[in-house]
C-alpha positions as CSV (number, residue, x, y, z in Angstrom):
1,X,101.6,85.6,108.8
2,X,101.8,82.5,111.1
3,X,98.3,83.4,112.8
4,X,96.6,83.8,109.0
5,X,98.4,80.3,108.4
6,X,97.0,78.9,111.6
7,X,93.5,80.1,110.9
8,X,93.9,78.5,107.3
9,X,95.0,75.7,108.2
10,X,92.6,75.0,111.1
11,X,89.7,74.9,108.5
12,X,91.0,73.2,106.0
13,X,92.8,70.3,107.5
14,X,94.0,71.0,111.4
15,X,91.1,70.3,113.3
16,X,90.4,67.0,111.5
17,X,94.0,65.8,111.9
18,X,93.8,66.8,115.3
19,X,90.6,64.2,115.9
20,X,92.9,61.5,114.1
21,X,95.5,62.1,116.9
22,X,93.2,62.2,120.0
23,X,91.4,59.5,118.5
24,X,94.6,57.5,118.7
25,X,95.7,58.9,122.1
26,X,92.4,57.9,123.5
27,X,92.9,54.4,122.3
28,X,96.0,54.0,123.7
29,X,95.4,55.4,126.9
30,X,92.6,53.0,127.3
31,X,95.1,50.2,127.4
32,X,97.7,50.8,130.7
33,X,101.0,49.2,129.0
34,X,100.7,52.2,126.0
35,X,99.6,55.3,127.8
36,X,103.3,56.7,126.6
37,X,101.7,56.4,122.7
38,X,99.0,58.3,123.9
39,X,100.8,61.1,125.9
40,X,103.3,61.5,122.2
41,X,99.4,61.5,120.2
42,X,98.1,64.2,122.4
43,X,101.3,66.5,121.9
44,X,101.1,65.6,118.0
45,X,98.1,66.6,118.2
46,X,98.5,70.0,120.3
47,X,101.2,70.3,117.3
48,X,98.6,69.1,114.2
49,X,95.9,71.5,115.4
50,X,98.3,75.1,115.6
51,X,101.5,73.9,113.5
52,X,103.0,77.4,112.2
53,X,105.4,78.5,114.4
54,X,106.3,75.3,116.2
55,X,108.6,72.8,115.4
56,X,110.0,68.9,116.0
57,X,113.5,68.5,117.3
58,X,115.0,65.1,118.5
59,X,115.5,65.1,122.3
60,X,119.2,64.1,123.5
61,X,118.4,61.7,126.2
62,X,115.8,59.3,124.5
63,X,117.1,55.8,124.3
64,X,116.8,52.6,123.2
65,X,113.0,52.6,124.6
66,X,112.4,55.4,122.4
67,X,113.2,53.6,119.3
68,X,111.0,50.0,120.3
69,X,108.3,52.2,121.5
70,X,108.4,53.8,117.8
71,X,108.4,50.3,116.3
72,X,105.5,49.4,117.9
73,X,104.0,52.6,117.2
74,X,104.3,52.5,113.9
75,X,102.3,49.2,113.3
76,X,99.8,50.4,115.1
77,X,99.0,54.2,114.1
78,X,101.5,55.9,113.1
79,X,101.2,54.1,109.3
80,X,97.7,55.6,109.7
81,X,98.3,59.0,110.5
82,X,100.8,59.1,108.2
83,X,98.7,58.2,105.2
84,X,96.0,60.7,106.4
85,X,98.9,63.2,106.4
86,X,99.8,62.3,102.7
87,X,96.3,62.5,101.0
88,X,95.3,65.4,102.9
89,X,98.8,66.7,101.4
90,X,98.1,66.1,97.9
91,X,95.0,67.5,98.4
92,X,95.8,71.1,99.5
93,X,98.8,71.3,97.0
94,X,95.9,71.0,94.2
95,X,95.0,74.7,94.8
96,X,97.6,77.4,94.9
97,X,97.0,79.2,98.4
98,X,97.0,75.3,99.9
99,X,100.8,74.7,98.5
100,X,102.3,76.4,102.0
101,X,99.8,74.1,103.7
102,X,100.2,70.9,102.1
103,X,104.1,71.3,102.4
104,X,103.2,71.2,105.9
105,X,101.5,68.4,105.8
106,X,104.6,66.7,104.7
107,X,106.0,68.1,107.1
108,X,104.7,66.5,110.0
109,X,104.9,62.6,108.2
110,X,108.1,62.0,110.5
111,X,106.6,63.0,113.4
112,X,103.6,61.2,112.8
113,X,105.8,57.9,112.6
114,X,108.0,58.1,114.9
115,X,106.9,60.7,117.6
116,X,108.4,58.9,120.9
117,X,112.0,60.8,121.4
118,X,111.0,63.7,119.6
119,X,110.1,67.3,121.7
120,X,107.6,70.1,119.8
121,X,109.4,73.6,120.8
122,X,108.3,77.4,120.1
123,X,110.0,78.7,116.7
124,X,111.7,82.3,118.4
């Protein structure tokens, strides 16, 4: 079922949320001082591309870095992402066989905000 999901969701929303993320890790590794946003965007976007299956759990030893590097994050692209994640939300929860989907789209609105401290691990 998490294959079918992943296929699904691929189509319909994965890949294109997927660009949004590189797009944003490319930008940031452009400039030296942020290449840690961009390492977090290309994971998110490992995780936007394939998400059934996977999920986001806080890691133990992030620290107080973790939480200005999310700041400044968040000014920068994570509002963005997160927006993208919203509408394309509300638009797959408009059909019935896009509910699962666009549930999962809210799912992935912390990470999207906050990614730095935050590990994407293999459901079992």
């Amino acid at each position: 079922m998490r294959f079918i999901l992943n296929i699904i969701w691929v189509v319909l929303c994965g890949f294109w949320m997927a660009l949004g993320y590189l797009v944003a890790g490319v930008i940031c590794c452009v400039l030296i001082i942020t290449i840690p946003f961009g390492l977090a965007s290309f994971r998110i976007a490992h995780y936007a591309l394939w998400p059934f299956g996977r999920t986001v759990v806080d890691r133990r030893d992030a620290g107080a870095a973790s939480c200005l590097g999310n700041v400044i994050w968040f000014v920068f692209a994570g509002l963005w992402l997160a927006i993208g994640h919203v509408l394309t939300g509300i638009a797959l929860c408009v059909t019935i066989i896009g509910i699962p989907l666009g549930i999962a789209n809210f799912k992935m609105i912390p990470v999207s905000l906050t990614p730095l401290g935050k590990e994407i691990v293999d459901l079992p």
